[in-house]
C-alpha positions as CSV (number, residue, x, y, z in Angstrom):
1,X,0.0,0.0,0.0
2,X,1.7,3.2,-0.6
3,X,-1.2,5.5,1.0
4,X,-2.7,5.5,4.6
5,X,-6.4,3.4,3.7
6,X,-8.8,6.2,4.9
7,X,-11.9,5.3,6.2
8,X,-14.0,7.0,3.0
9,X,-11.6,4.8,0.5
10,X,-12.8,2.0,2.5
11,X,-16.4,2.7,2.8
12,X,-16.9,3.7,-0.9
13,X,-15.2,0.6,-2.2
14,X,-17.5,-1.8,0.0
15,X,-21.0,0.3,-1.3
16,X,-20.8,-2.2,-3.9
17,X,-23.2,-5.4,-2.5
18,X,-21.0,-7.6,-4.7
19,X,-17.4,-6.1,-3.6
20,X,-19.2,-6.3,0.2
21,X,-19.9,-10.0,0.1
22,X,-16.4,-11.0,-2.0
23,X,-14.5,-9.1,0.9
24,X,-16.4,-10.8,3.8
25,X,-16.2,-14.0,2.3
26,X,-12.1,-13.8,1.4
27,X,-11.7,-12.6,5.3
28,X,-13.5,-15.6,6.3
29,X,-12.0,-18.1,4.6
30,X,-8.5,-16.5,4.3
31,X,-7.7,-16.6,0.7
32,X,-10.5,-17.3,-2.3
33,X,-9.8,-17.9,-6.4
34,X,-11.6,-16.6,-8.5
35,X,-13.4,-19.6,-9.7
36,X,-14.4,-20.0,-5.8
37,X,-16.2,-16.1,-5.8
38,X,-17.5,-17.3,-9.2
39,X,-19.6,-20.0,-7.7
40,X,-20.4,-18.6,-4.0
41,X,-21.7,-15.9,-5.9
42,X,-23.1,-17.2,-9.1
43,X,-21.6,-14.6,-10.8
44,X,-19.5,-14.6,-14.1
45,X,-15.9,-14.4,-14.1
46,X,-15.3,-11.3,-16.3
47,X,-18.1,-9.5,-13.7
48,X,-16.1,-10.8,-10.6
49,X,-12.6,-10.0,-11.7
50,X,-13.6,-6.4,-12.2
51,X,-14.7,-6.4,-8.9
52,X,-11.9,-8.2,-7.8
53,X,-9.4,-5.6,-9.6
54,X,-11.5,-2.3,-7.9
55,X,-10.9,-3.8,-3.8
56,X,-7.1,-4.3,-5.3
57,X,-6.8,-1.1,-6.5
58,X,-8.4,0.4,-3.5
59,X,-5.7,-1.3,-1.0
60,X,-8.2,-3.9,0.4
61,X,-7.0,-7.3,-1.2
62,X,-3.9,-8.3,-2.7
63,X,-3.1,-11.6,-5.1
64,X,-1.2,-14.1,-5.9
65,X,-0.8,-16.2,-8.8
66,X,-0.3,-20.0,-8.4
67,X,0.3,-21.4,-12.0
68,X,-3.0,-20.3,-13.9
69,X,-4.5,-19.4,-10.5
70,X,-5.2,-15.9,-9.4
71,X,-5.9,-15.9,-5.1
72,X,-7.1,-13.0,-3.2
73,X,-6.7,-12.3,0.4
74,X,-6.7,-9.3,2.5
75,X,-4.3,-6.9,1.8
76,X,-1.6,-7.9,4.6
77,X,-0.9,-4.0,5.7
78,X,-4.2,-3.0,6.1
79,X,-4.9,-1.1,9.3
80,X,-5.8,-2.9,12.4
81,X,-8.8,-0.5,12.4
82,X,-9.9,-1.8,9.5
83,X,-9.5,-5.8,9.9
84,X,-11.1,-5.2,13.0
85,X,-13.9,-3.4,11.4
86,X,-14.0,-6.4,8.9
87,X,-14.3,-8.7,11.5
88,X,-16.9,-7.3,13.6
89,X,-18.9,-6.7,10.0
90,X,-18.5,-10.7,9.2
91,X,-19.5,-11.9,12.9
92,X,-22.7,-9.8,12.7
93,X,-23.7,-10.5,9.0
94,X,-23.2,-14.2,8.8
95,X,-27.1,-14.9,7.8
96,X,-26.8,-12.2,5.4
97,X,-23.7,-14.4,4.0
98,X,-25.3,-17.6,4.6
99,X,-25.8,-18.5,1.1
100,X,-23.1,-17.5,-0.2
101,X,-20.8,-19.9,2.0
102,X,-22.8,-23.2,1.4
103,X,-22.4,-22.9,-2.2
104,X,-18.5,-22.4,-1.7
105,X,-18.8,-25.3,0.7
106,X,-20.4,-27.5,-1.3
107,X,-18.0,-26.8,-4.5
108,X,-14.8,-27.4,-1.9
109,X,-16.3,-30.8,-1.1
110,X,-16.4,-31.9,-4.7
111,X,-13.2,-33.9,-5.3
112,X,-12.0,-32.2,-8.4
113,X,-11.6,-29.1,-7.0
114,X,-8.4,-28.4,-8.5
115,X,-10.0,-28.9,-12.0
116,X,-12.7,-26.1,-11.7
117,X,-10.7,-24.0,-10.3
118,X,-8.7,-23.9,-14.0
């Protein structure tokens, strides 16, 4: 990150319902691809990348690529304030969620996971 994450950078880049549950669901699990957000949130890819690319470009998530595989986590110097804030919004928001995480459950328990995933 080479700015301080203000509070208004944050809150305008999680207005966006889809941006809002991709975030809460990465901080969750830890780290999420982009074929996993593309099935939680029966979404298509192009629609979730972009989404993907605007919380990277606003300091919320970085990535890593693993061969053909792009991974997103939480950005790793973002402000205690704001994990914090991120964690209090997941514990309170978990119905809202709800959905969301059984259909990324269910696609981890399929055993070719690697293979959607490319």
């Amino acid at each position: 990150m080479l700015e301080p994450l203000s509070p208004t950078t944050v809150f305008k880049c999680l207005a966006d319902e889809t941006r809002a549950r991709m975030t809460l669901l990465i901080a969750a699990e830890g780290e999420l691809c982009v074929c996993e957000l593309t099935a939680a949130l029966e979404d298509s890819q192009p629609k979730i990348s972009r989404h993907l690319a605007q919380l990277r470009s606003c300091g919320l998530l970085e990535d890593r690529r693993r061969g053909q595989w792009v991974y997103y986590r939480l950005h790793p110097q973002l402000p205690e304030w704001a994990q914090q804030m991120l964690q209090v919004i997941l514990q309170a928001n978990r119905p809202w969620l709800a959905v969301n995480s059984e259909k990324l459950q269910s696609m981890r328990n399929r055993p070719d996971r690697q293979n959607i995933c490319s």
